[in-house]
N, C-alpha and C positions, 0 to 999 in steps of 0.2 A: 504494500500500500504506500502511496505516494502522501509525502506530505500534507498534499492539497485532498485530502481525503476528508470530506466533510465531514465526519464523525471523529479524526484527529484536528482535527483545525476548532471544531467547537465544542471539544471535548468538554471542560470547565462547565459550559453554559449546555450543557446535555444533561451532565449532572447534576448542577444546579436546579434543572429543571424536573429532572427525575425526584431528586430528593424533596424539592416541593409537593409537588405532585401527591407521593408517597404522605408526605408534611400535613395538606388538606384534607386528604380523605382519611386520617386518622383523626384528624380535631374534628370533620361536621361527624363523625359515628360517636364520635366523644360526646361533640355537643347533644346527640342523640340522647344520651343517657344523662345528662344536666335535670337535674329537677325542672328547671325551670326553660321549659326549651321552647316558647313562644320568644323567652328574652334572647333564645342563641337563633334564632329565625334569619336577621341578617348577615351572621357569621357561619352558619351553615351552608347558604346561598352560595356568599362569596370564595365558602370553600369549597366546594360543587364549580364555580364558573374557574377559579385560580389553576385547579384541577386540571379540569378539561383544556382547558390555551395551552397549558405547562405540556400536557402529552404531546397537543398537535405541533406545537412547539417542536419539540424533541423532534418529530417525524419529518417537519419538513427539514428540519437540520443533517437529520440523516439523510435525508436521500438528494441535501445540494438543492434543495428548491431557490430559484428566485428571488420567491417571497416569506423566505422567510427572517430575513431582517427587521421587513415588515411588521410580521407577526409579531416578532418578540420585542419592537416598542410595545404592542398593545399588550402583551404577556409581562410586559415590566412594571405599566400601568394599573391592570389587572393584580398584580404582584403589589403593588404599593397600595391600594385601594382594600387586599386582604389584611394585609400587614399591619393597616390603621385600626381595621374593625375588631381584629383578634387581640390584639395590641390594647384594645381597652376591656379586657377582661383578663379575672387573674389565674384563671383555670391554669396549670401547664402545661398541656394541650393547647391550649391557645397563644401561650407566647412562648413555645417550640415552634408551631403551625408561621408566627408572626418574624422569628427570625428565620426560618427555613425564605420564606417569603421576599425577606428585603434581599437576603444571599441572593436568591431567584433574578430578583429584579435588579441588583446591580450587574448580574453578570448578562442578562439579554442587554441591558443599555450598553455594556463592552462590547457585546457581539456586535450589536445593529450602528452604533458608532465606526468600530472597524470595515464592517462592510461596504 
């Protein structure tokens, strides 16, 4: 494999996003189980939506897309938007979920800057 091998080149921001990813869907199943889980309603959301970008993310990074520069501004955005929400609850699930997230998001803005 050549350098220029999309999955060595954005290795860092692969697993950063993997490791969010992994990050969200264990704090909304967390949040699941919060006594009070109409209060985790938009922290679940956003860790459902953070989730989902972070994988496609990941894919189009592997396979050299275009667009995915693109994507991982709006995956950084997404990422800072979880990171605030989780970020104001003291669960830790939620600010593990919250620094998995800002990791996330600073590494797509390195990606999508470089590109």
């Amino acid at each position: 494999m050549s350098s220029q091998d999309p999955v060595h080149q954005h290795a860092d921001c692969i697993a950063a996003c993997n490791a969010c990813a992994v990050a969200c869907h264990h704090c909304a199943a967390s949040c699941l189980q919060e006594p009070d889980v109409q209060a985790m309603a938009r922290c679940i959301g956003l860790d459902l939506d953070c989730a989902q970008i972070c994988q496609l993310s990941v894919a189009l990074m592997a396979g050299g897309s275009e667009h995915a520069a693109a994507l991982c501004r709006v995956c950084a955005q997404v990422c800072r938007s979880c990171a605030d929400e989780c970020g104001r609850h003291s669960h830790d699930h939620c600010q593990q979920c919250a620094e998995a997230c800002r990791r996330c998001a600073g590494e797509c803005e390195r990606m999508a800057a470089a590109a």
